[in-house]
PyMOL commands that place a pseudoatom at each C-alpha (Angstrom):
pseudoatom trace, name=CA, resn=UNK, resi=1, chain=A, elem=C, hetatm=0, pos=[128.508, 76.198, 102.335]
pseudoatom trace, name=CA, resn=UNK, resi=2, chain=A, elem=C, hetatm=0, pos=[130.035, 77.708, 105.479]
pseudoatom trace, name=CA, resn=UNK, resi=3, chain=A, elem=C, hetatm=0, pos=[127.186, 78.504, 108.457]
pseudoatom trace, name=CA, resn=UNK, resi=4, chain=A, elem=C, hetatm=0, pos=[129.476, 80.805, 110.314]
pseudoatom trace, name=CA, resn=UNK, resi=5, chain=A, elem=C, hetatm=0, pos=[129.467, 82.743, 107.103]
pseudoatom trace, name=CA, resn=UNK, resi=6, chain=A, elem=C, hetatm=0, pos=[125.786, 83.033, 106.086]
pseudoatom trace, name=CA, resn=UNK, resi=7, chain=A, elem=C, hetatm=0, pos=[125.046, 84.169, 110.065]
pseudoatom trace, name=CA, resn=UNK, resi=8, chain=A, elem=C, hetatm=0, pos=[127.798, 86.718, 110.123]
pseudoatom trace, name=CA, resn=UNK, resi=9, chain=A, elem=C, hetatm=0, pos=[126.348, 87.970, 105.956]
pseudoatom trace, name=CA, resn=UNK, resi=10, chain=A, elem=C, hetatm=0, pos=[122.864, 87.869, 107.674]
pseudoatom trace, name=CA, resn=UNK, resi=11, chain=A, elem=C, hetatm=0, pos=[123.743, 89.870, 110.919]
pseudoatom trace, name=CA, resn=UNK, resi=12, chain=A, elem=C, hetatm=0, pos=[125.774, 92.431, 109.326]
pseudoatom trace, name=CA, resn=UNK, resi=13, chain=A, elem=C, hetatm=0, pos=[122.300, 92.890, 106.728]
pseudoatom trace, name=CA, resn=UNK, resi=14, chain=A, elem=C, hetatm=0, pos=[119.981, 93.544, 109.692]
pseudoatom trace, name=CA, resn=UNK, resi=15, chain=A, elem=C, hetatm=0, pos=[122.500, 95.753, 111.282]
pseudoatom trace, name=CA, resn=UNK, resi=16, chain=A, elem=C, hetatm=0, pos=[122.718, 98.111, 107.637]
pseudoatom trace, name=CA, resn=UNK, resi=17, chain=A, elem=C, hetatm=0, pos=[118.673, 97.255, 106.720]
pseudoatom trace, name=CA, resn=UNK, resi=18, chain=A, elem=C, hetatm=0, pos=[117.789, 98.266, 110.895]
pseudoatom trace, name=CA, resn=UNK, resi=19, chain=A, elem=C, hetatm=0, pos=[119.289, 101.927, 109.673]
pseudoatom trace, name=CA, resn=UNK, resi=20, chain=A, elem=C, hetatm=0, pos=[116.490, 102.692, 107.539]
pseudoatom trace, name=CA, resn=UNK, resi=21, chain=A, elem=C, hetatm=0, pos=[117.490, 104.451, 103.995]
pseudoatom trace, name=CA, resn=UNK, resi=22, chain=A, elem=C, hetatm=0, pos=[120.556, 105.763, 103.804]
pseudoatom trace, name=CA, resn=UNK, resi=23, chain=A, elem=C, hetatm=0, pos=[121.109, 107.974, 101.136]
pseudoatom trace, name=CA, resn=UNK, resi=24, chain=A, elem=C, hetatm=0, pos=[124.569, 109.365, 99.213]
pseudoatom trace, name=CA, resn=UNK, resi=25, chain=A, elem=C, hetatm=0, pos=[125.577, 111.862, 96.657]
pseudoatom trace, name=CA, resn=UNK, resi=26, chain=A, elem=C, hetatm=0, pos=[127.304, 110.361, 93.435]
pseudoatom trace, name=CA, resn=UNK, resi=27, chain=A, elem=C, hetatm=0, pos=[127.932, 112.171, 90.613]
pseudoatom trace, name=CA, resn=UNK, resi=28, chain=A, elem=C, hetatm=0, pos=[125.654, 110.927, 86.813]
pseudoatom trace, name=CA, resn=UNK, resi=29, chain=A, elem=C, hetatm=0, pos=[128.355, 111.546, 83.781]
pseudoatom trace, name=CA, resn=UNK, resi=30, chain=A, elem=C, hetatm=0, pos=[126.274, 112.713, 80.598]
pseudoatom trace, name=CA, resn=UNK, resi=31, chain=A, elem=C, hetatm=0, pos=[128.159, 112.213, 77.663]
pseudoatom trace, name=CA, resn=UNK, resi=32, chain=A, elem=C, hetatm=0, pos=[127.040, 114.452, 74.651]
pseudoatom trace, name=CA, resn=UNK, resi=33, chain=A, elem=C, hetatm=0, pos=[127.944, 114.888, 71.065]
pseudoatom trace, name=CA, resn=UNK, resi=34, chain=A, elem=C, hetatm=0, pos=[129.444, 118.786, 71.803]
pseudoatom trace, name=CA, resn=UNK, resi=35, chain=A, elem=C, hetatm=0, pos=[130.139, 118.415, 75.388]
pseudoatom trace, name=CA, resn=UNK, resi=36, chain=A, elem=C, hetatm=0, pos=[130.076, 116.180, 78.266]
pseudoatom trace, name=CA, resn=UNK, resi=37, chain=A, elem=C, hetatm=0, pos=[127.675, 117.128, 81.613]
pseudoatom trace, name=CA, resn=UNK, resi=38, chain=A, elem=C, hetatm=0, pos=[127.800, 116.345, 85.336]
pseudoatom trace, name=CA, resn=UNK, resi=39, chain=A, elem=C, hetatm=0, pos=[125.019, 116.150, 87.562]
pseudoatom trace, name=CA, resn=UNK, resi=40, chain=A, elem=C, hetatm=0, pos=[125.331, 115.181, 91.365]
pseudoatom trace, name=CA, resn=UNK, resi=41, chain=A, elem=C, hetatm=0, pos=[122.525, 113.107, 92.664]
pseudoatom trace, name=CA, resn=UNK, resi=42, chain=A, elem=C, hetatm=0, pos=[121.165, 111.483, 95.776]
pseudoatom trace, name=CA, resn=UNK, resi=43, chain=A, elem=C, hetatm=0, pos=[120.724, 107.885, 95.527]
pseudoatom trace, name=CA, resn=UNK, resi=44, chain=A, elem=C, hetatm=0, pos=[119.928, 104.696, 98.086]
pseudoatom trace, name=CA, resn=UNK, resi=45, chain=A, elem=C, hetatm=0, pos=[122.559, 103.532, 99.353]
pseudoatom trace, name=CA, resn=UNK, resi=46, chain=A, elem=C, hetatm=0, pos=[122.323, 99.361, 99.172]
pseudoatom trace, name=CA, resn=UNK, resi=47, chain=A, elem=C, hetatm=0, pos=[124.714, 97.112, 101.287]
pseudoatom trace, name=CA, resn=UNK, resi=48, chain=A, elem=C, hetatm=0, pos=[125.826, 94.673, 98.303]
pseudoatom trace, name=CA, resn=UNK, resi=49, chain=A, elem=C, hetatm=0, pos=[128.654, 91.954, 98.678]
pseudoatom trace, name=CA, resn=UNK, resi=50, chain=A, elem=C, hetatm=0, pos=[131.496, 94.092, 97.664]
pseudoatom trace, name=CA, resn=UNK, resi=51, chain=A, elem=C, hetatm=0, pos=[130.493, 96.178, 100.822]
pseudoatom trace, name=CA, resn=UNK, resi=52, chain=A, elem=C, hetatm=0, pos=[130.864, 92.242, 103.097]
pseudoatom trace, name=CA, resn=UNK, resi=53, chain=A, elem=C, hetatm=0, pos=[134.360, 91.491, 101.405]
pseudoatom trace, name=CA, resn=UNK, resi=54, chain=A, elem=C, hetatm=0, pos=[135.450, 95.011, 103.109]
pseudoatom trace, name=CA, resn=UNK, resi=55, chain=A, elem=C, hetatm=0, pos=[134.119, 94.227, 106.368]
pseudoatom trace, name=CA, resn=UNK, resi=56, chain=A, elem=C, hetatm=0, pos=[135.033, 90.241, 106.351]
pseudoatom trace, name=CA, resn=UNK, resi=57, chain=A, elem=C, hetatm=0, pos=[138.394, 90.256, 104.788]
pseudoatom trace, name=CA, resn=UNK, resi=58, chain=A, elem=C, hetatm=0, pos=[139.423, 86.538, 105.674]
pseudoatom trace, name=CA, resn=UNK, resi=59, chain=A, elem=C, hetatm=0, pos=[137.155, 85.429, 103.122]
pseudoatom trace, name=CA, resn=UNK, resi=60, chain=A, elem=C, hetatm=0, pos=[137.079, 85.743, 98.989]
pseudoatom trace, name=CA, resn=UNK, resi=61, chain=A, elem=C, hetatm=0, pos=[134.078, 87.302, 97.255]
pseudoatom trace, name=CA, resn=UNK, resi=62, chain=A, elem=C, hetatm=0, pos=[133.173, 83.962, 95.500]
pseudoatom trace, name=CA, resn=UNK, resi=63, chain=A, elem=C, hetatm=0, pos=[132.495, 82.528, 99.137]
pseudoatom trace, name=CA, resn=UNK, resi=64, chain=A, elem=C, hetatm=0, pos=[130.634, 85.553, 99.819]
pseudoatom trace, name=CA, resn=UNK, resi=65, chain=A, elem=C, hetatm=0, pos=[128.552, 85.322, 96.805]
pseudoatom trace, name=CA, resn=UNK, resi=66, chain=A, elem=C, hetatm=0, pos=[128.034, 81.785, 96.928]
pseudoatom trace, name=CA, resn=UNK, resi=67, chain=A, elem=C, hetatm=0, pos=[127.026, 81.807, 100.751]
pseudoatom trace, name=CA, resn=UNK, resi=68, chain=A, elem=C, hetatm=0, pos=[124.460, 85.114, 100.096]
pseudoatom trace, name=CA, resn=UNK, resi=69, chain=A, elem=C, hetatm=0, pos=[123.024, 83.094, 97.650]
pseudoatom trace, name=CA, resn=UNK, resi=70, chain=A, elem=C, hetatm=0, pos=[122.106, 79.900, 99.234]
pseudoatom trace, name=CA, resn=UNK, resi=71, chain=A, elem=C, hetatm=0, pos=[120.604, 82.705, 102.055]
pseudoatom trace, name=CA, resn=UNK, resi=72, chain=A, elem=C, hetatm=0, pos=[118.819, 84.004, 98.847]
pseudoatom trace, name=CA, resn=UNK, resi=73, chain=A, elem=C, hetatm=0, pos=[117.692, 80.367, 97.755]
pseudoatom trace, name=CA, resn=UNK, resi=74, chain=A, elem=C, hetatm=0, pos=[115.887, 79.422, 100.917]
pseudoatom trace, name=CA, resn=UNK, resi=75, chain=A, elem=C, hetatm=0, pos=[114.065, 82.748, 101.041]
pseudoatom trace, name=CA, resn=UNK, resi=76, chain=A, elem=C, hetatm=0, pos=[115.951, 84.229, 103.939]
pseudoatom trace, name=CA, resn=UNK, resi=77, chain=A, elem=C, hetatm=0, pos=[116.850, 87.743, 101.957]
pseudoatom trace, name=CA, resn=UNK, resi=78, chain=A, elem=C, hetatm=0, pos=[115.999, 89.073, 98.652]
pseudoatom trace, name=CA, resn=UNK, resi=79, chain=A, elem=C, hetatm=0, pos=[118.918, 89.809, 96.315]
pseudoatom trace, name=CA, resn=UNK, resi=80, chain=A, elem=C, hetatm=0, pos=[119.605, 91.525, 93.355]
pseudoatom trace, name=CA, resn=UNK, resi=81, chain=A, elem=C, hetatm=0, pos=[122.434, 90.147, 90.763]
pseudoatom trace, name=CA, resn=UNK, resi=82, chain=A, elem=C, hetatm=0, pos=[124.957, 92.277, 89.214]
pseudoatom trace, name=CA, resn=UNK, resi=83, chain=A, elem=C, hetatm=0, pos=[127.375, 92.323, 86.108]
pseudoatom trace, name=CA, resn=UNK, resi=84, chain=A, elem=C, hetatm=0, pos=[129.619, 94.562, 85.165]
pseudoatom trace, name=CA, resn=UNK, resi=85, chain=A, elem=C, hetatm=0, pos=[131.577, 94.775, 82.177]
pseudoatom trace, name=CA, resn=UNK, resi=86, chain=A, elem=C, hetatm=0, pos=[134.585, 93.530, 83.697]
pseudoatom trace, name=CA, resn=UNK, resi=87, chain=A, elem=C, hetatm=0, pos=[132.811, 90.471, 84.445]
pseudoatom trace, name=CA, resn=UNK, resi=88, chain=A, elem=C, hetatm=0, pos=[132.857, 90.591, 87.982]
pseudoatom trace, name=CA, resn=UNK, resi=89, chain=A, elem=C, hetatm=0, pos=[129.451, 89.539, 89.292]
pseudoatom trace, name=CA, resn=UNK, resi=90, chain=A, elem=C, hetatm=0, pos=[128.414, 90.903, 92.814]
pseudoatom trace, name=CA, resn=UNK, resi=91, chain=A, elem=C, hetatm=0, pos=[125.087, 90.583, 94.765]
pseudoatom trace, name=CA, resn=UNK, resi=92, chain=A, elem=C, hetatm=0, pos=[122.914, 93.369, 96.088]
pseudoatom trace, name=CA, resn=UNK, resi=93, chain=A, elem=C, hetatm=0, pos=[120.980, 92.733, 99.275]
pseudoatom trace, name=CA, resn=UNK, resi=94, chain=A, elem=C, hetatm=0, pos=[117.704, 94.291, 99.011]
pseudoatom trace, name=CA, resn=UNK, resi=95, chain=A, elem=C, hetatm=0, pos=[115.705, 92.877, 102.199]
pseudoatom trace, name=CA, resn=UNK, resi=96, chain=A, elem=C, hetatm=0, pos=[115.757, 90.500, 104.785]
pseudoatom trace, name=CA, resn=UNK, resi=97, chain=A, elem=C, hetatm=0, pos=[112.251, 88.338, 104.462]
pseudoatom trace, name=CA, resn=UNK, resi=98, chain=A, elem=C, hetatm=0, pos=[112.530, 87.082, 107.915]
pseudoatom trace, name=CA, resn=UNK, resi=99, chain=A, elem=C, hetatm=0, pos=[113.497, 88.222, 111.492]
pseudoatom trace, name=CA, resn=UNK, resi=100, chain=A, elem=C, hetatm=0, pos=[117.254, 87.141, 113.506]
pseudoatom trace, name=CA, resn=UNK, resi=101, chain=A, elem=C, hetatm=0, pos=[115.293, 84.628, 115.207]
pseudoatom trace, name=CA, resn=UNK, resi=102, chain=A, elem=C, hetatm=0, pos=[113.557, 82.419, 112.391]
pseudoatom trace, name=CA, resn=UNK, resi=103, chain=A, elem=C, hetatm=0, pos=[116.773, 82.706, 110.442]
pseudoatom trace, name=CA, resn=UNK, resi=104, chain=A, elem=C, hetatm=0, pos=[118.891, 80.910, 113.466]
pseudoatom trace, name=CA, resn=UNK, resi=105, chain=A, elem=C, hetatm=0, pos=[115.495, 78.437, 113.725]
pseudoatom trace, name=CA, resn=UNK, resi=106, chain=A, elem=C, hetatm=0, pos=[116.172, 77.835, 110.326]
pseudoatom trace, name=CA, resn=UNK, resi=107, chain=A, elem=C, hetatm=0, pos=[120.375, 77.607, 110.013]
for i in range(1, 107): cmd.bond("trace and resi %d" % i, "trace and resi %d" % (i + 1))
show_as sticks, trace
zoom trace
């Protein structure tokens, strides 16, 4: 459990979340039985912990996991956990359930 870590995870969240929806283009693959279809779509764009090992590069993404989820355990921020088939988990940060100033009442 590193402090310094969950307040700098929790600042940079507010920062993205106090941007309001931010939306990109990404391309859907279709795959079909004759041919194979593109279609370019605008989705939400959601800060996730991938995003936090970019911007805080001193530090693994197991720390950054494990530190967004003890945020996530004492209801600071809402997460969403991820899977992919290469079995490397990640965490998506939906919303921050409480303002900059409870969270450093409660840290």
């Amino acid at each position: 459990m590193n402090k310094s870590l969950q307040e700098k995870i929790f600042r940079e969240f507010l920062k993205f979340y106090s941007q309001g929806d931010i939306f990109e283009e990404r391309e859907i693959i279709t795959l079909g039985c004759m041919a194979n279809g593109v279609t370019k779509e605008l989705q939400k764009k959601i800060l996730t912990t991938l995003d936090l090992q970019k911007i805080f590069q001193d530090y693994t993404l197991d720390e950054i996991n494990e530190n967004t989820s003890i945020l996530a355990d004492k209801d600071l921020i809402r997460i969403n956990r991820v899977t992919t088939t290469a079995h490397k988990s990640y965490l998506e940060l939906i919303k921050p359930l409480v303002s900059l100033e409870d969270f450093l009442d409660e840290i």
